[in-house]
C-alpha positions in Angstrom: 50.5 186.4 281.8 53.7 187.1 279.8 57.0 186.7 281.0 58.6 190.0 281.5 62.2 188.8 280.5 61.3 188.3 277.6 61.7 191.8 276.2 64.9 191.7 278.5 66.3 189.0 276.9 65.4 190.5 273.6 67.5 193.8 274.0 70.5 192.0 275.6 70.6 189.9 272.3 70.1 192.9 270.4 73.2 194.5 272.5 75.3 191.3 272.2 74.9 191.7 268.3 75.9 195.6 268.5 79.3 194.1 270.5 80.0 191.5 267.6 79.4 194.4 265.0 82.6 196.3 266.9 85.9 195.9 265.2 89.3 196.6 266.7 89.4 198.7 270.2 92.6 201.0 271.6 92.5 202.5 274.8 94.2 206.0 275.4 94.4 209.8 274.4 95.1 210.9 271.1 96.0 214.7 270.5 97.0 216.6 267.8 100.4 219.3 268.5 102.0 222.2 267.2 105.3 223.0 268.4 107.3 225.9 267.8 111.1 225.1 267.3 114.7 226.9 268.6 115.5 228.0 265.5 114.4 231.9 266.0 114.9 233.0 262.2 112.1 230.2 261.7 108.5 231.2 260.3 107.3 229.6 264.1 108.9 232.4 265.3 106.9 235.2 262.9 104.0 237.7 263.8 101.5 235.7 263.8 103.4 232.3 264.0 103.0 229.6 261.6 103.8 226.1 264.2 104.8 223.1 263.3 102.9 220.1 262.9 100.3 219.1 263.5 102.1 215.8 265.3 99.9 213.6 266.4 100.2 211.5 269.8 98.6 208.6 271.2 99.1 208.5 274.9 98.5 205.2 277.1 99.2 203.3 280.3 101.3 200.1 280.0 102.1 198.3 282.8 101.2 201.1 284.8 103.7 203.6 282.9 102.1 206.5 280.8 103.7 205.8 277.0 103.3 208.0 274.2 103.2 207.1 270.9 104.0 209.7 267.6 101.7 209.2 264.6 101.3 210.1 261.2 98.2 211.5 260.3 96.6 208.1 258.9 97.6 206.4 262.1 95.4 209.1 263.9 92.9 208.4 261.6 93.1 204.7 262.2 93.4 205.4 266.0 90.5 207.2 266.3 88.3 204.9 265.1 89.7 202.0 267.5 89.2 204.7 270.2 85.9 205.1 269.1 84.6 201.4 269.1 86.4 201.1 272.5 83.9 204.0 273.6 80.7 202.2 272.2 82.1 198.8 273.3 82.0 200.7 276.7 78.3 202.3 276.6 77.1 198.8 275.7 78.6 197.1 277.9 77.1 199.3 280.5 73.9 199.1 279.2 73.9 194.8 279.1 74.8 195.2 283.0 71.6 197.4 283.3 69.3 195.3 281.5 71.1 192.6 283.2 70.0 194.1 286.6 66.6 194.5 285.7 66.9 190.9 284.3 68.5 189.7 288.1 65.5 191.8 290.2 62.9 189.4 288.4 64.0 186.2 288.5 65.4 187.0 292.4 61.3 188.0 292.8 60.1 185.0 291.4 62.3 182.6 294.1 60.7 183.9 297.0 63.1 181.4 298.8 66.0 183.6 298.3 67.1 185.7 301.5 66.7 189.8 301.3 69.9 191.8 299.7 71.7 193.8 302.4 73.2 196.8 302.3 76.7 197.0 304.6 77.2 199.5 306.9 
């Protein structure tokens, strides 16, 4: 008979690898703004308007307080790859605590010693 976490512990390996692959992570919002100015002679002002911009703003909590950040557009470019690998860093994480799971119901089965989970009411 085979052991059945051994395909378990095979995929969280392979997702532990995936993790080491990720390089820097930001957390936040980034959005990209046209603004129209208070100058009314301006072209932002014209039929059809031509905005201002695009500005680019990273928004995040610090502390508990919402700061936003301007950013030219290679920052944007840089922070949207960080926010990217913060999102993948998220999905497999999520996915090791599955596997994990899976991993936890087999070896709790094999120690028939072990009392019964129990939901609270």
């Amino acid at each position: 008979m085979s052991d059945p976490l051994i395909p378990l512990r095979e995929r969280y390996r392979q997702l532990a690898e995936q993790v080491r692959e990720i390089g820097f992570v930001a957390v936040g919002s980034l959005v990209s703004r046209r603004t129209v100015c208070a100058n009314p002679g301006c072209h932002c002002h014209a039929d059809p308007p031509r905005l201002h911009g695009p500005y680019f703003q990273l928004t995040r909590k610090v502390a508990a307080k919402t700061v936003t950040r301007r950013l030219t557009l290679q920052q944007a470019d840089l922070y949207n790859e960080w926010l990217a690998n913060e999102r993948r860093l998220r999905q497999i994480v999520s996915e090791m605590e599955h596997v994990s799971a899976e991993a936890i119901e087999i070896i709790l089965r094999s120690h028939p010693d072990s009392p019964e989970t129990t939901s609270e009411q």
